[in-house]
C-alpha angles and dihedrals in degrees: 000000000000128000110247128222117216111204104206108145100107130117102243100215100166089058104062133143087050095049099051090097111013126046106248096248087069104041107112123266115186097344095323143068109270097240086062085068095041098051097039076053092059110047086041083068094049102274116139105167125055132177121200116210105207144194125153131038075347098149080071094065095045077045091054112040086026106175088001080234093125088058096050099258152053128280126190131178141226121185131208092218123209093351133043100239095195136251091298104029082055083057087056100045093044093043097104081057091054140070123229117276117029148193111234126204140156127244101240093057135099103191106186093200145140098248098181088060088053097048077046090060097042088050093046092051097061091218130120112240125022133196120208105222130194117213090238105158083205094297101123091029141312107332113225117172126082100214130200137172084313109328140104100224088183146343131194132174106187092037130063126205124179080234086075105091092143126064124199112268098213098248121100145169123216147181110230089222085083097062104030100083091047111107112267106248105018123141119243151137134255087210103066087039084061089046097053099049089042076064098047096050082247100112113074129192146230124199124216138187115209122084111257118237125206136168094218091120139021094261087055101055096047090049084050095047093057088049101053096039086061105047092047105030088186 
């Protein structure tokens, strides 16, 4: 299975309160810090190295997971330094910690999904980056992908379309080759990596089927609390 790479260096803003004092990937969901639950899901589905790619108040969450050993698996950290270099400028920095290619992900999701099948469909495209979709007709939140037979025709996330039926599920594979003749240290998104290679037929898609669950808003956390409390009672 690939290593993962947990983006978790953001300010989360529309959590405070709660992040004031404590990065979002620790604040508590249903009796343990979030990233508990995150981690135990990913090496539930097979993963066994994470790297968390980490900002603000980040030395609490290498405090925290430490050797990542308790979780069943090994977690390792790259930080951004004196200035927050965004979701994709964090995958730069952190490339040497990673292997090539790797699975993506953010810190506020919980992402029930079969994450062999999606490592089955990056390596079956032939292309170097994919995006997992959910066919969401705006129902979780703004959908952004125009998806077709495997493929991500377009994503965007400033602009809406009524093409865009799909909305990106949180979860990515990609090349580092993308990544490696970038400037160190400088400061991007994700986000328009993932647009311009939408444009280029470079970005291929995997469709899913359960509903994602994040803690990036109130709502969210709430919606992600009942979850969780269901599945695990205790």
């Amino acid at each position: 299975m690939l290593g993962v790479a947990i983006l978790a260096g953001g300010l989360a803003t529309r959590l405070r309160p709660l992040t004031e004092t404590i990065p979002k990937c620790l604040v508590e969901v249903a009796g343990r810090p979030f990233a508990h639950w995150q981690l135990a899901l990913l090496r539930d589905r097979g993963v066994r190295d994470v790297t968390f790619c980490l900002g603000h108040l980040g030395e609490q969450v290498e405090a925290e997971v430490g050797d990542g050993s308790r979780f069943g698996l090994r977690a390792r950290y790259s930080y951004d330094g004196d200035r927050l270099l965004g979701t994709g400028g964090a995958l730069r920095k952190a490339l040497g910690q990673l292997g090539d290619p790797f699975f993506v992900l953010y810190g506020d999701s919980y992402l029930p999904i079969d994450l062999g099948a999606v490592q089955r469909s990056y390596e079956k495209s032939g292309r170097p980056a994919l995006m997992t979709v959910l066919h969401n007709r705006d129902r979780w939140d703004r959908s952004n992908v125009v998806y077709r037979d495997g493929q991500v025709l377009e994503y965007d996330k400033r602009t809406h379309r009524p093409e865009m039926e799909y909305i990106d599920y949180g979860l990515g594979v990609l090349s580092g080759q993308l990544l490696g003749h970038r400037p160190a240290r400088a400061p991007f998104e994700l986000s328009d990596l993932y647009h311009a290679l939408s444009l280029s037929g470079d970005l291929a898609g995997h469709e899913v089927h359960e509903r994602f669950y994040e803690i990036g808003s109130h709502q969210g956390l709430r919606e992600t609390e009942d979850h969780l409390r269901a599945k695990d009672p205790r």
